[in-house]
N, C-alpha and C positions, 0 to 999 in steps of 0.2 A: 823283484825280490823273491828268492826262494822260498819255498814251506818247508818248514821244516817239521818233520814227522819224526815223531817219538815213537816206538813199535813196541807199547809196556805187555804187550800178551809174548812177545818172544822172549823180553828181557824175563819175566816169573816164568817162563818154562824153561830159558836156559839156567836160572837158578835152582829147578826145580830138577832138569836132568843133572844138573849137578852133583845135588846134595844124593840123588837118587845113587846116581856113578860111585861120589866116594864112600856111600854105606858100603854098596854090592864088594867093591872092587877091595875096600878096608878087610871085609870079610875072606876076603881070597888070598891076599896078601900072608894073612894073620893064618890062616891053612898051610898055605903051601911053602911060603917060605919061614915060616914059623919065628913071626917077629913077635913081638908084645902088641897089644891093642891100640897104646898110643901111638906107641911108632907107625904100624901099619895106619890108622886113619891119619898122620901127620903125613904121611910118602903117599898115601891114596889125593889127600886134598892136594898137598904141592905139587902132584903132576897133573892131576884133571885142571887145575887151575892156570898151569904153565900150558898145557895143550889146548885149553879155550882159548886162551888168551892170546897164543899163536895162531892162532885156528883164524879169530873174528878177523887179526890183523892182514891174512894172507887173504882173505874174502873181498876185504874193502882194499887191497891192493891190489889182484887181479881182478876185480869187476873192470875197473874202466878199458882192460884190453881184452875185452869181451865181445863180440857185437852186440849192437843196442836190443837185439830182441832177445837174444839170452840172457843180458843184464835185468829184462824186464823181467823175463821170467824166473831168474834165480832172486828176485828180488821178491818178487811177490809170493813165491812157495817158501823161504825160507822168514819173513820177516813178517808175512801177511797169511800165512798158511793158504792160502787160491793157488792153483792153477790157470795159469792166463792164455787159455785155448784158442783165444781171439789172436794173437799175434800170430798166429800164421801156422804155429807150429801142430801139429797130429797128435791126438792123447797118446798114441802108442811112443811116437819120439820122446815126447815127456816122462814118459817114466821109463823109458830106455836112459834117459841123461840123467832122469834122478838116480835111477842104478847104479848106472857109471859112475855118478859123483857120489854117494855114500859108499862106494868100493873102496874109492880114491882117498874120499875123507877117512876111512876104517885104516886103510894102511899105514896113510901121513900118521894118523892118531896114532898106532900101534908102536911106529917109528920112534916119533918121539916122546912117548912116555917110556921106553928103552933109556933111552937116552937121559931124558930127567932122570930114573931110576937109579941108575949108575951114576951120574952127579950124587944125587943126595947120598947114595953110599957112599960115594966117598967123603963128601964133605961130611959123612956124621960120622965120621973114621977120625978124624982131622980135630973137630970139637971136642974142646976139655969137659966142658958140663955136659954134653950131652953123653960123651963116651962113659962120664959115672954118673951119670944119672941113669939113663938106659941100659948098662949094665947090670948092673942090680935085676932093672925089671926083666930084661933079657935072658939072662940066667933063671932069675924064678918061673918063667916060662917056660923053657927048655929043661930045666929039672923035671917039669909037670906033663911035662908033652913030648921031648923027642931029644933023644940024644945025640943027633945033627949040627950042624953049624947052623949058624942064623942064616945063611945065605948060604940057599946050595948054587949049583950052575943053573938050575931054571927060571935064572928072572925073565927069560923074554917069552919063555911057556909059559908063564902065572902072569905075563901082563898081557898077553894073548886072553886067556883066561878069562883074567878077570874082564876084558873089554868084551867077549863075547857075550859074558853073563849083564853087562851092565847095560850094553846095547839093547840086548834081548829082553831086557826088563825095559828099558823107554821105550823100545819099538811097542810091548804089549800096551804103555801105559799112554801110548799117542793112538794108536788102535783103538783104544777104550775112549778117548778124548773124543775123536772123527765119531765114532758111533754114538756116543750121548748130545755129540752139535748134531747130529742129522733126527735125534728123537725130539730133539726142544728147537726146531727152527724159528730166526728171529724175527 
């Protein structure tokens, strides 16, 4: 019979980069392409949520054509936070592949929240309530702020943007997590 393991410290830190991502990235949005507040944190949540969500799916779809001691080891850095140095592998290889793989992850992410992005534009183009409801706010924003369109050509530079800024804030905020577990060991 299998064990099965529940991994509740990764489930409340990926909630946690979450909400972390769509404050940051809400704020960028609401900047650069000079949307209304709710709009930007409704297009910030729906894409960080659509790119987790593809994200965990292609993780537990490519694990099993892994080999078994990369599957060990991406299992226990990403769900267990260790490094599993016993299977064979070099610290310096380890964080060569983690490299490599937060590159990889950065891009794919980058990709398709493009993607999202321009869905939800267009779908909120499409939407009757949403088109007068948002309107309104949209307009009173833009009276206040910038005599632009709501949407220039930089959606893939503002979600650039915003994912470097939102990175950059979980990287500091796991940085600070590693150094207060190694002040209080258990």
């Amino acid at each position: 019979m299998p064990i099965a393991v529940l991994p509740l410290r990764a489930v409340m830190f990926q909630i946690l980069f979450l909400l972390v991502a769509i404050a940051v990235e809400s704020f960028i949005f609401k900047k650069k392409l000079h949307l209304s507040g709710r709009t930007s944190i409704e297009y910030a949540t729906s894409i960080n949520l659509f790119s987790t969500i593809i994200g965990w799916i292609a993780f537990f779809f490519f694990l099993p054509f892994l080999p078994f001691k990369l599957q060990a080891q991406l299992i226990n850095f990403i769900l267990f936070n260790n490094f599993a140095t016993h299977l064979g592998f070099s610290l310096l290889r380890v964080y060569l592949d983690l490299v490599l793989f937060a590159l990889l992850t950065f891009i794919l992410i980058i990709c398709l929240e493009v993607f999202a992005l321009e869905f939800l534009i267009n779908l909120n183009k499409f939407s009757l309530r949403s088109t007068i409801e948002n309107q309104r706010e949209t307009e009173n924003y833009r009276a206040k702020h910038s005599p632009k369109t709501v949407l220039d050509s930089n959606k893939s530079n503002s979600i650039l943007t915003a994912n470097v800024y939102s990175q950059t804030f979980i990287l500091l905020i796991l940085f600070l997590i590693q150094r207060f577990s190694y002040l209080n060991p258990k």
